[in-house]
N, C-alpha and C positions, 0 to 999 in steps of 0.2 A: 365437644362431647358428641357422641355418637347414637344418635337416637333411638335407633335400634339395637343396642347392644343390651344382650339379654344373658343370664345365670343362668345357664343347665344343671339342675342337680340330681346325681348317682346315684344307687346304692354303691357300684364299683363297675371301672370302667377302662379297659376294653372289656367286654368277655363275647367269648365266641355265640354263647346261646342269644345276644340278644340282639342278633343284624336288623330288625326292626327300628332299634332304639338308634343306631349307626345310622341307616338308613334315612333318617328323618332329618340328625343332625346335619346332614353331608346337604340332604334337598334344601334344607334352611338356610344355611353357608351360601347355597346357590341363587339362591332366593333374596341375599343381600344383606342379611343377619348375619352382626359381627357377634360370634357367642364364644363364652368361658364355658368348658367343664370345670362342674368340685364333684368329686368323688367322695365318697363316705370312707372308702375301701377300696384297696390298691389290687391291681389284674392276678391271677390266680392260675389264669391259663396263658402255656407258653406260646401259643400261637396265635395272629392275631387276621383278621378278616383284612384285603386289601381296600376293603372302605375305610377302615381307621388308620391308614397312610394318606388316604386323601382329604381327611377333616384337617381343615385350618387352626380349630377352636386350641389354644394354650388350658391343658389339664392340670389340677392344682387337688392334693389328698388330704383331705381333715384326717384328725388322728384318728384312725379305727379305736382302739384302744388306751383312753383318756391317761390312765396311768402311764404308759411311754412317751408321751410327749406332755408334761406337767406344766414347762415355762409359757406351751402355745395356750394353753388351758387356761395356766393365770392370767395372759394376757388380757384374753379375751374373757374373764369374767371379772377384770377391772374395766375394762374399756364399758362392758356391756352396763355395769352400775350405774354410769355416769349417761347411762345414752335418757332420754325423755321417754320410750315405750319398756324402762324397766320392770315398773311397779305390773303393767298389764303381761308381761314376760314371764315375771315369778308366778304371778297369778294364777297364769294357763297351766306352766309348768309342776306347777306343786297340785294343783288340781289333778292331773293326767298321772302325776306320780302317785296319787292318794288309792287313783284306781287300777294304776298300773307299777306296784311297787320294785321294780326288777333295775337288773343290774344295765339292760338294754335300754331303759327308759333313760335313766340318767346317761348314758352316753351322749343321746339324741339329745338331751340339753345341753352338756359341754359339749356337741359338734356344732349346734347354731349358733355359741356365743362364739367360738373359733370362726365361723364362718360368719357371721356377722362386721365381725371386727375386721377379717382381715379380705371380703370382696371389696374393689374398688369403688369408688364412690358412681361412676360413670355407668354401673351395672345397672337399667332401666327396672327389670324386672325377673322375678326368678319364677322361673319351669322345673317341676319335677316329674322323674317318672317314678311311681309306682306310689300307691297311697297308704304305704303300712311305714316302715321307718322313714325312709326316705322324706315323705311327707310331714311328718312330726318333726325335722328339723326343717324342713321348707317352710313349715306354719311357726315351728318358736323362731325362726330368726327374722319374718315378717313382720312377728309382732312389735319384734326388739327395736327393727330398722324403720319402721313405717313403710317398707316396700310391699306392692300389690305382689301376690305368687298367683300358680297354678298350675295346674298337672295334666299327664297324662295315666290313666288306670288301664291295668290290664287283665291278669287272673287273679294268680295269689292274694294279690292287695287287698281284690275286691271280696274276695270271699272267706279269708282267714282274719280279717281285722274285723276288730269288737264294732258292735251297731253305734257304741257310745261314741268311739272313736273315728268313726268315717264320719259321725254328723257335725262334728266339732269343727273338724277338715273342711267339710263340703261346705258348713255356712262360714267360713272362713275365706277360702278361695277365693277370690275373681270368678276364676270362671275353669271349667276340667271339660276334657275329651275322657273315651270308652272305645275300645276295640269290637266290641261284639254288642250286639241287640241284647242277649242277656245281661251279661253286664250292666250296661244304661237303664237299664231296669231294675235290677237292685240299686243302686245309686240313685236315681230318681227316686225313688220310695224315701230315700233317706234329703232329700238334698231339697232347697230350695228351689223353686219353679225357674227354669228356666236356665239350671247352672249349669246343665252337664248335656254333652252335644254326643253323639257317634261322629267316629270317623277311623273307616277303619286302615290297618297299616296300609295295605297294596303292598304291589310290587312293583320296585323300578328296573322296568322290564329290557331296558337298556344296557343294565348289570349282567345280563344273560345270555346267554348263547342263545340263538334258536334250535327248535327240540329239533336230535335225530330224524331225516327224512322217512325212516321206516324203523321196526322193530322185528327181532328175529321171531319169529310165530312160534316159539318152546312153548309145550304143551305138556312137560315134565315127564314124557313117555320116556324121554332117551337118559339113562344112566350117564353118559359121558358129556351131553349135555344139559343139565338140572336147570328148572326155572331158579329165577335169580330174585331171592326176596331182599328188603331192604327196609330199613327203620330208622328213622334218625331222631332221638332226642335222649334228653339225661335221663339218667338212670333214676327216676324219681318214682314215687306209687303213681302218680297219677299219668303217666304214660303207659301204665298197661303192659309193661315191657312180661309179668308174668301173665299174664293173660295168653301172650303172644307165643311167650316158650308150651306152654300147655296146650296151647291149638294144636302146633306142631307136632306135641307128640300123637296127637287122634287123627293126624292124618294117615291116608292110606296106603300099606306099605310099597304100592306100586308107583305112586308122583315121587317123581325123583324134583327135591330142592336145596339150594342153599341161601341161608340167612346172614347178610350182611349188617351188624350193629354198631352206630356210629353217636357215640357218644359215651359220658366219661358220668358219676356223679355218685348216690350215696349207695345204689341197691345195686351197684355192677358185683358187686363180690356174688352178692345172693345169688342173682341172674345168673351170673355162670355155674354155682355151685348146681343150680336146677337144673341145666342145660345140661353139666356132667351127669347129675342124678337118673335124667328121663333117655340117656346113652344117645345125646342130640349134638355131642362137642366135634363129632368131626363136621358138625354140615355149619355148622355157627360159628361167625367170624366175630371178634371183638375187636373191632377198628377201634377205640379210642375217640377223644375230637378231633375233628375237623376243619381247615379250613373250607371258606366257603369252594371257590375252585373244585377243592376235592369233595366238595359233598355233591356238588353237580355233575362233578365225573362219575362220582358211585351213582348218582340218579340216569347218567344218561345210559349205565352199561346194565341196569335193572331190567326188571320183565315188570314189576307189580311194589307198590308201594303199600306198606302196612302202617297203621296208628292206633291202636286201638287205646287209646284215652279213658281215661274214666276218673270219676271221684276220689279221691283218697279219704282217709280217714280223717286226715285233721281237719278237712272241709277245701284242701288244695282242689284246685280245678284250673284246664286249660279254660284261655280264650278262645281267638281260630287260631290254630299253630300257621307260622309263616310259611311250616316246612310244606304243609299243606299245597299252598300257594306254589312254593319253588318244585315241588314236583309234578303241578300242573303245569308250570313252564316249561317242561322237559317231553310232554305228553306222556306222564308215566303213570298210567293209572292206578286209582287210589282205593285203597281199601280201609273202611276207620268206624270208630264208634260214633253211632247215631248222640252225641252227645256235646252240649255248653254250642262254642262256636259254629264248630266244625260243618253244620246242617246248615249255615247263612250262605255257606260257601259251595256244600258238596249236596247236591241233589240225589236221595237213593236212584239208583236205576237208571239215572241221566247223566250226573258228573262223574259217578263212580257207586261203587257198594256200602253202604254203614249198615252196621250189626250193632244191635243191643250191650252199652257198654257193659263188661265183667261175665261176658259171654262166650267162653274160650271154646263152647262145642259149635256156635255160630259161627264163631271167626274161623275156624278150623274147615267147615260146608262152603264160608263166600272164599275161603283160598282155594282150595278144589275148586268151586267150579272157575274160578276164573281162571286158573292153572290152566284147567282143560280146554278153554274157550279164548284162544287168542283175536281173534273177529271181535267178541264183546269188548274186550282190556281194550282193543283200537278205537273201538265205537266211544266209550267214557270217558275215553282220557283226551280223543278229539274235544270229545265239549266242554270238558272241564278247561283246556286250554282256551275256546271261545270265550265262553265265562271268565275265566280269569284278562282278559284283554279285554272284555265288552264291561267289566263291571268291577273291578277290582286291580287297577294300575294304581299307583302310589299315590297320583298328581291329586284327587278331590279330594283324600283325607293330610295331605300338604298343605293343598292350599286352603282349609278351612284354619287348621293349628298356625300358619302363616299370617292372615286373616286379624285373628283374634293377639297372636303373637304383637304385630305394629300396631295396635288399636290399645293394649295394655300397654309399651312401650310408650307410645305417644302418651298417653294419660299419666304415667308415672314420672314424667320431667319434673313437677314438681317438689315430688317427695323427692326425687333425683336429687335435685339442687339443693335442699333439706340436708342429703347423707353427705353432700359433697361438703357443705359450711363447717358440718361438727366434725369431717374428718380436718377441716382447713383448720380448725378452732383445737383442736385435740395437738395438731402440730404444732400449731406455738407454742401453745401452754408445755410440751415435750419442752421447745426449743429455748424458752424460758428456764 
């Protein structure tokens, strides 16, 4: 048995938005952790990051939808009858279901008894990312197996899930990491003393090219040469991607620009429908996603990096976006909403510019002036680069998730040898 041998669990997995989560997995592999992905739900996007060529970890999909796969279902809700933490299983279940009556909630109990039954007994302990569904089957199938879990939180999780339901999670846990100061702050309010640590992604700066030795000084005077804008995330509210189209149109008709948009998701229809509406379609490019490769070539041939972030309505919110990070690797300077993460990382007036998020005549004043001011774009995006090296590489939020990773693994041998007996005891009785 392998002591370190730890359960990754998904929402779905590869996907190109979340090179963080890749990231971590690939440093852990290296770090000497034999790990399993389970996915929730099977990749969506055809192209894949060449981090997820280099993870070891063997990937295995519970049924996304319970009804297509009925026999793995039965399985695992006879096996699950018979296991010793049923009674405390239905318990939790039917309690969460009383306040969460949806067709989503019952999934998340037949994907932990699927996934219960069928991880390996040698599986030390289970990590999950993200504390909204994902966690709900990390926490019913812990309860089922007597295995210790815990996670990593990032946005959504943290700010779209019920108060009832993160405290349930959090005094459940072992023990959870947080990306961002804010974050750890909501979560601590909810959580028991001492459960929930920072540590934020970094960058594995190894992964990168070093940034362009200079940048063309476009100052958007010249027609034939347009400053070169660039945006990278999904088409979601909460990236401000309208925000972004509407600066644009209040800029002045003398800055010659174009906007590069590299991502795929629910409001891309919108977003261009607006772009046509405000007569913005010939300057606006709709790249689709991305590998990574090519999101660093679009960053290295840019002048000026835009994010303008902001809340959404159903209470979605970034953490610190990574893309943040990777276009301070590139020395591209950054322009973003003074908002959630983004301010742990980006300094107004030192690492770069942030405007008041949902500010679209603001963000439309900091693109002009930095258009016009090529010397300043060099001066922010130098220290954001410093910053991002002197404070923010990947290795101290590694090795803290590393840390606590072998320290739950060792502690877990016991129940370990627990899951192994009833799987050995389950196979006779079969073989019988």
């Amino acid at each position: 048995m392998t002591e370190r041998r730890i359960a990754i669990l998904l929402k779905g997995y590869p996907r190109l938005t979340e090179t963080f989560i890749a990231q971590e997995i690939l440093a852990l592999e290296q770090r000497g952790f034999a790990l399993e992905i389970w996915s929730m739900r099977r990749p969506h996007d055809a192209a894949r990051h060449p981090m997820h060529a280099q993870i070891r970890a063997p990937v295995a999909y519970l049924p996304e939808y319970l009804h297509r796969e009925p026999l793995r279902v039965a399985r695992g809700l006879a096996w699950a009858v018979r296991r010793a933490g049923f009674r405390a299983f239905l318990a939790a279940a039917m309690r969460d279901l009383r306040r969460d009556p949806t067709a989503s909630r019952l999934r998340r109990i037949g994907q932990a008894m699927v996934l219960g039954r069928e991880m390996p007994g040698d599986l030390a302990h289970l990590h999950v990312h993200f504390l909204h569904t994902p966690a709900s089957v990390a926490r019913y199938c812990a309860i089922l197996t007597g295995r210790a879990w815990s996670f990593s939180a990032h946005a959504k999780d943290i700010w779209t899930t019920p108060d009832w339901d993160l405290s349930d999670k959090l005094a459940d846990a072992a023990w959870g990491v947080t990306c961002t100061k804010d974050g750890l702050a909501r979560l601590r309010a909810l959580a028991p003393e001492g459960r929930v640590a920072l540590a934020y992604h970094g960058l594995d700066l190894g992964r990168f090219p070093a940034p362009p030795p200079a940048r063309a000084p476009r100052d958007g005077s010249d027609p034939a040469d347009p400053l070169r804008l660039l945006c990278v995330g999904r088409f979601v509210a909460k990236k401000g991607h309208d925000d972004l189209v509407a600066a644009l149109a209040l800029l002045p008709g003398d800055l010659h620009w174009r906007l590069a948009l590299i991502g795929s998701g629910e409001r891309a229809a919108a977003i261009a429908g607006e772009v046509r509406r405000l007569g913005l379609a010939g300057r606006v490019d709709f790249r689709g996603s991305r590998s990574q490769p090519e999101v660093i070539a679009a960053m290295r041939e840019a002048d000026l990096f835009v994010l303008p972030t902001k809340r959404a309505a159903s209470g979605d919110r970034d953490g610190l976006p990574n893309v943040l990070m990777e276009a301070a690797s590139q020395r591209l300077p950054i322009l973003a909403s003074a908002f959630a993460g983004t301010t742990e990382f980006v300094g107004d007036g030192t690492h770069g510019l942030l405007v008041e998020p949902g500010d679209p005549a603001a963000l439309a004043a900091a693109i002009d002036r930095l258009a016009r001011d090529p010397a300043l774009r060099a001066r922010l995006s130098a220290a954001a680069y410093g910053r991002l090296r002197a404070d923010f590489t990947m290795d101290a939020g590694i090795d803290r998730i590393a840390a606590r990773l072998a320290a739950s693994a060792g502690l877990a041998r016991e129940v370990t040898a627990q899951v192994e007996a009833e799987a050995a005891s389950e196979d006779c009785a079969c073989a019988s």
